[in-house]
N, C-alpha and C positions, 0 to 999 in steps of 0.2 A: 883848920876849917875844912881845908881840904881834905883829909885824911876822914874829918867828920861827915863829911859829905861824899866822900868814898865808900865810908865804912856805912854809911845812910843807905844807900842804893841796894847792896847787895843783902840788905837784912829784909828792905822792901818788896824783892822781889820772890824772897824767900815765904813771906806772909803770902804774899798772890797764890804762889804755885799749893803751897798745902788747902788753902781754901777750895780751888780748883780740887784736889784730890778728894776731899771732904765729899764736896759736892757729887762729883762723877762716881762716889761710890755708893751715896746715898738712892742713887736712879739705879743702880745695879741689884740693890735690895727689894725696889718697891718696882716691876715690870707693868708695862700695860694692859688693861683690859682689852678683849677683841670685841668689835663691832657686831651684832647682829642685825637683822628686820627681819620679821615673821608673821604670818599672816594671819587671821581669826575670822574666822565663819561662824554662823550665828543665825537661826531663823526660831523667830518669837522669841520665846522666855527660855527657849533651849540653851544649856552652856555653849559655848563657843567650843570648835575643833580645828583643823588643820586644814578645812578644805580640802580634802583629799577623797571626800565619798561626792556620790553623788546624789541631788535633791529636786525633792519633783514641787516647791513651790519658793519665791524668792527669798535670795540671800543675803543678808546683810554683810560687805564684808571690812573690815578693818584690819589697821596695823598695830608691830607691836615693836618697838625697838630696844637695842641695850650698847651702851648707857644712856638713859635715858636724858639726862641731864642736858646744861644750859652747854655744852661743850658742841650739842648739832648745831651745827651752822645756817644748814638750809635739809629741805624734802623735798623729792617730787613724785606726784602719781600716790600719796600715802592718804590723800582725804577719806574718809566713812562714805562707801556707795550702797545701792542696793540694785543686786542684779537678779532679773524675773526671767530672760529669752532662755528660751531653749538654745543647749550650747550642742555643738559637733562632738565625736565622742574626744576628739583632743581637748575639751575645756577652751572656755573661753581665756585669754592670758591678760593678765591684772600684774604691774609692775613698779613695785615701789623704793623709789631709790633716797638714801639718808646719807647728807655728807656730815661729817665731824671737824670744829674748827681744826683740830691735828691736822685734816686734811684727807682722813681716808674717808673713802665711800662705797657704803655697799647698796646693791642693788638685787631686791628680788622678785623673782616673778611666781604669781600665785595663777593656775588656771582651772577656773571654776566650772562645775559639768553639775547642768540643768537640765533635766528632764519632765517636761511638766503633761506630758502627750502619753497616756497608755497604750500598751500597742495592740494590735490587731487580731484579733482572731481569726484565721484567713477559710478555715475551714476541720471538719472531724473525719477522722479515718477512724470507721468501723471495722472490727478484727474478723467480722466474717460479711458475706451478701446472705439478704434478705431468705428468711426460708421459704418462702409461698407467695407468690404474687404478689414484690414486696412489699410482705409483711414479715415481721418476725414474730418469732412461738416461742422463744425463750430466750435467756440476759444474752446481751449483747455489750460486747466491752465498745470504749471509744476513743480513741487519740485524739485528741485536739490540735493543731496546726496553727504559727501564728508567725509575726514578722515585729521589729521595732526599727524605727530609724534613727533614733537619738544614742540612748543607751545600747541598744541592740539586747536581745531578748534571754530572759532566764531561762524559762522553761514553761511549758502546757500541762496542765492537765489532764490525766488517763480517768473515766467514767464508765463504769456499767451500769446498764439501765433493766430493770427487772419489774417493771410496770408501776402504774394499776396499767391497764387496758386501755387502750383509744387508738381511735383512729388520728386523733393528730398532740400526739405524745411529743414530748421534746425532753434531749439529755442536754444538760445544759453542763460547760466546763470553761475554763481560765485559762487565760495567758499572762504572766509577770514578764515585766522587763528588769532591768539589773537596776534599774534606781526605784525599783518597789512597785512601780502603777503596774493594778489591777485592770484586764479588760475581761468580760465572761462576754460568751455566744453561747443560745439556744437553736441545738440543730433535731428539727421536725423526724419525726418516723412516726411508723405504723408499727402496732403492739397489741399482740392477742396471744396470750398464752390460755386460755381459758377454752377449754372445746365446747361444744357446740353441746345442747340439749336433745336430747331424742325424745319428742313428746306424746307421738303417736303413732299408732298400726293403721295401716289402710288394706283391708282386702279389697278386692277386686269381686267379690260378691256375699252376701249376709250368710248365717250360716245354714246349713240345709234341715237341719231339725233341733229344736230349743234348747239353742246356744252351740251347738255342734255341729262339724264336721264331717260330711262321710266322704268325701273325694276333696283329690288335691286341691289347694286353694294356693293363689299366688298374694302378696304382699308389698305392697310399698310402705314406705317410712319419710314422718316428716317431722323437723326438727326447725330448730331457733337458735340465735345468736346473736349476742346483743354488741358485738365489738365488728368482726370482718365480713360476718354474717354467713349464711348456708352455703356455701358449695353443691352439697348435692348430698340425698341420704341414697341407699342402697335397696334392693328391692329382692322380692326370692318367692321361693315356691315351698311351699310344705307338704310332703307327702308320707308323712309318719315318722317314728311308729303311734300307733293309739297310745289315746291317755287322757285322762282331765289334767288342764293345766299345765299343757307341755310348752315349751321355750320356742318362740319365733323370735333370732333375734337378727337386726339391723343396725344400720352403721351409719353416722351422720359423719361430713366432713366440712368444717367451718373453709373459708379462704386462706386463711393464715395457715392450712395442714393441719393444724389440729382435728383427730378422730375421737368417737366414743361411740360405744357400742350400748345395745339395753336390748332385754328379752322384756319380749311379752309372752303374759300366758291365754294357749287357746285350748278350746275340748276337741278332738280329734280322733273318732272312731270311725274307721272305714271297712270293717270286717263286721259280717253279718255274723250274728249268736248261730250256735249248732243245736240243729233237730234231728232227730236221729232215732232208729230204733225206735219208729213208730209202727205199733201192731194193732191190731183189731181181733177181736175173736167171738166170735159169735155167741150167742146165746135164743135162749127161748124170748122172743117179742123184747132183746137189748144185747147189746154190744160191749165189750170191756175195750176201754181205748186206752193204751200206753205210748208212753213217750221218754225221750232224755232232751234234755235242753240245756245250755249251756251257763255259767252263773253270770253271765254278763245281761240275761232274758229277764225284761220288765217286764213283759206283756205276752201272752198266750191267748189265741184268738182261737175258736174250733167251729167250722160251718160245717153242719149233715144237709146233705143234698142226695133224695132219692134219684139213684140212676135212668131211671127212667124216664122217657120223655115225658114233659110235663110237671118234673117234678120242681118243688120251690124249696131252696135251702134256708135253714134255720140255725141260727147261733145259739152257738151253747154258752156256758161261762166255768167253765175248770178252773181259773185260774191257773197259780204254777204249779198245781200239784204235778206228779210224774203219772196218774193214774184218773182213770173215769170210767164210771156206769152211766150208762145211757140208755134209758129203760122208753117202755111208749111204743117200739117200734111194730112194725107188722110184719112178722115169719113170711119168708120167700121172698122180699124183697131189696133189691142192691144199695143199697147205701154208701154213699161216699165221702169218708169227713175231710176236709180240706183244715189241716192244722198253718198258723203263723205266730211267727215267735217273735218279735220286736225288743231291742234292746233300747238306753238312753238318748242315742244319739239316731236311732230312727230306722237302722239296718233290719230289715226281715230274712227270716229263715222261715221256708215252704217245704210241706210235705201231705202228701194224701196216701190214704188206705181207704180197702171198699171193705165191706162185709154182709152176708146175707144171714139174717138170723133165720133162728128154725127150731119148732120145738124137738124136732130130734133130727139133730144137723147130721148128714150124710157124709163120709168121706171113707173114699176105699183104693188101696188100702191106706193104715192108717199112715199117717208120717212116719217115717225111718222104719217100715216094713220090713220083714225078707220074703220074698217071695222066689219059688223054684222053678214056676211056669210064668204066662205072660197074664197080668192081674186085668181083670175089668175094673176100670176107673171109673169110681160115681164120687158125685157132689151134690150138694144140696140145689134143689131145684129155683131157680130164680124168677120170679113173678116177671109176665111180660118182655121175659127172654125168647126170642124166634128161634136163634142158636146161639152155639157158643165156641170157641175156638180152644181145643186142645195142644196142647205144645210139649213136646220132650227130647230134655238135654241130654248130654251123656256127663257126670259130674267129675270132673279132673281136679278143681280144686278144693282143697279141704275150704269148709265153711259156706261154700256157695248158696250152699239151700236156704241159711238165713237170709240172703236179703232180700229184696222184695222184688230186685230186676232177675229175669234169666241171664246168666254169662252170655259173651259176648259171640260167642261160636258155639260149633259143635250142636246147633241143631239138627235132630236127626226126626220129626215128624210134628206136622201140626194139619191140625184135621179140622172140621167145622160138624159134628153132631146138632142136631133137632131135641136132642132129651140128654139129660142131664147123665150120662154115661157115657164110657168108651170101651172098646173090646181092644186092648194092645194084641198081637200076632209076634210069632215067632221073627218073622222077617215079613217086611216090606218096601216097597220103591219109594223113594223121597230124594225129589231134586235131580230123576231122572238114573238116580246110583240104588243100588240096592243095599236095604238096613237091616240088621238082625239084632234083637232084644240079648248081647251075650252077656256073660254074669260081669256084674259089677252095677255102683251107683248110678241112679237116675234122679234126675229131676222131672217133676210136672209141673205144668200151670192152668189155668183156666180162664178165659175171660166170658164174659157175656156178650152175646150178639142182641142188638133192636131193630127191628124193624128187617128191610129188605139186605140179603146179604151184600148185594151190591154198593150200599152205603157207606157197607163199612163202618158202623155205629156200634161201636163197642162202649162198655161201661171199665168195671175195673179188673181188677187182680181177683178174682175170687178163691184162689187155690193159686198154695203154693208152699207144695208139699215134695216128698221123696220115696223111694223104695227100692233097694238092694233086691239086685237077681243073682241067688247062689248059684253053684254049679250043680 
């Protein structure tokens, strides 16, 4: 029995110990799962994340554990919330702890970053100042400037503003913060790129004949502007040269600096037409009148006016021919034609010649003589002439004798005869020096005297001629 009950024990204990090793090796094969908790964010219909971004309106947030199963024992902190406050930029901390009957327990913390507050626009830094009285005349860039206190801030908005025009324009730009909100600011200016209109001339008086100019004219300018408005137009003087339709131009400046310029056109003749080489030459009871005139001459005017006291001038009508016959007159008496030459814009050019017709006109000697002795001077007799006044140059420059003045010197005798003749001498006193006729060019002239010589009442040029003294 004994022995059976010996030999019982040690078989019994032998069953215990292999079961044990069974067992201990079976846990060796199959190790345990690790515990998690993890967190789920969620707003609306959105999938859930990790809670790790941030969000600008409230969150749903829950738990998620593993293994999920009936082996938790207890939770704390893991209920479904919804968080709306705006959180500090650390996140709000949300902490959910899961024990397992095993015994282990883990705990985690989720912290949630709400931002539900846009941030500020604090103000725009423009890339230049104002060009004109702050205004600007052209783009102007703009930085925009901002702050956040939650999230703290992404970044602003860079804008250039290139109009339309006004006076109270606004560039408008954004500020983001890191959790998305939008804030825009409209920052006011003043915007005229646009210059100003020059709409009109103003002289300072009309013009001096139909539609035209003969002396200088000064000018102001006036102008519009529909955004900074006129500053001021610019003003001048015009003084040539001639011309139909020459350029006066002026300058408007808006406020903003904007300029523009604009011509006008005016007529502006200030130089009188040329009359010239006006001659007369006598004839039996008519005159032959010549002239040159310049091609800018609209108009040719010619008055005869007997020299003589009493007498009445009478208009002729030549037109612009270069040449005239003037018949009617009465042998021996002076006549004076007063010619005017008028162009478009009103300037005159004046000239007069006398002439005494005659049916058989007197002059000695003839023009451009030679004579070897001192010549008697005659001329045709002039009705209701008392005297007449003899004059002789000495001729130094070539051509002198054409024109209708004596030179300006070198008079050597002027006399006053009762009849239409003179007796030149060898030598004579004149101007207190003594003169002598020696060979070379002379000029003559002759005028008419009326009335008492004391008056001094002369009429014109009647002679005015020449003659070479040989040797």
């Amino acid at each position: 029995m004994d022995l059976t009950v010996v030999c019982r024990r040690p078989l019994i204990a032998l069953v215990t110990f292999m079961a044990a090793s069974l067992a201990l090796a079976a846990t060796a094969a199959a190790p345990a799962r690790a515990q998690t908790v993890t967190p789920a964010c969620s707003v609306g219909s959105a999938p859930a994340d990790n809670c790790t971004a941030w969000y600008r309106s409230s969150v749903r947030l829950g738990w998620q554990w593993s293994p999920a199963d009936t082996t938790v024992s207890s939770t704390s902190g893991c209920d479904v919330v919804t968080l709306s406050s705006d959180s500090a930029a650390s996140g709000t901390p949300k902490t959910c702890e899961v024990t397992w009957s095993s015994g282990i327990t883990v705990a985690t913390t989720a912290r949630i970053h709400i931002d539900t507050t846009p941030p500020t626009v604090t103000d725009a830094t423009p890339a230049r100042g104002s060009d004109q009285g702050g205004w600007y005349n052209h783009p102007v860039a703009f930085a925009f400037n901002g702050s956040d206190a939650t999230s703290g801030l992404l970044g602003c908005s860079s804008v250039t503003y290139n109009g339309p025009d006004s006076a109270t324009a606004t560039a408008s730009g954004t500020c983001t913060d890191v959790a998305g909100n939008v804030a825009s600011r409209d920052v006011p200016l003043r915007y005229d790129a646009t210059p100003p209109a020059v709409v009109d001339i103003t002289p300072n008086r009309p013009p001096d004949h139909d539609g035209w100019y003969t002396a200088p004219v000064d000018f102001g300018f006036r102008g519009s502007d529909d955004s900074s408005g006129v500053d001021g137009c610019s003003t001048g003087s015009y003084r040539g040269p001639d011309g139909a339709g020459v350029s006066v131009t002026g300058t408007c400046r808006d406020r903003a600096g904007n300029a523009v310029s604009r011509s006008f056109g005016i007529n502006y003749d200030a130089t009188p037409p040329t009359l010239d080489a006006v001659a007369a030459i006598a004839g039996n009871r008519a005159a032959v009148l010549s002239w040159r005139s310049s091609l800018d001459a609209v108009s040719l005017a010619i008055v005869r006016t007997p020299v003589a006291v009493g007498g009445v001038g009478q208009s002729l009508a030549p037109g612009l021919a270069s040449g005239f016959r003037d018949t009617g007159l009465r042998n021996g008496v002076e006549y004076r034609y007063d010619f005017s030459a008028g162009d478009a814009a009103g300037n005159g050019a004046n000239a007069s010649v006398t002439v005494v017709p005659s049916a058989h006109p007197r002059l000695h000697p003839r023009a451009g003589a030679s004579v070897s002795s001192p010549p008697l001077l005659k001329w045709t007799r002039v009705t209701k002439a008392t005297y007449y006044n003899v004059q002789l140059y000495r001729d130094d420059t070539a051509g002198a004798a054409a024109t209708q003045q004596p030179p300006g010197g070198g008079k050597l005798l002027s006399r006053w005869p009762t009849k239409p003749q003179f007796q030149l001498r060898k030598s004579w006193r004149f101007e207190r020096q003594r003169r002598r006729l020696a060979p070379g060019h002379y000029l003559w002239y002759v005028w008419a005297g009326y009335g008492p010589r004391s008056k001094q009442q002369y009429g014109g040029q009647i002679v005015n001629s020449s003659f070479t003294v040989t040797r």
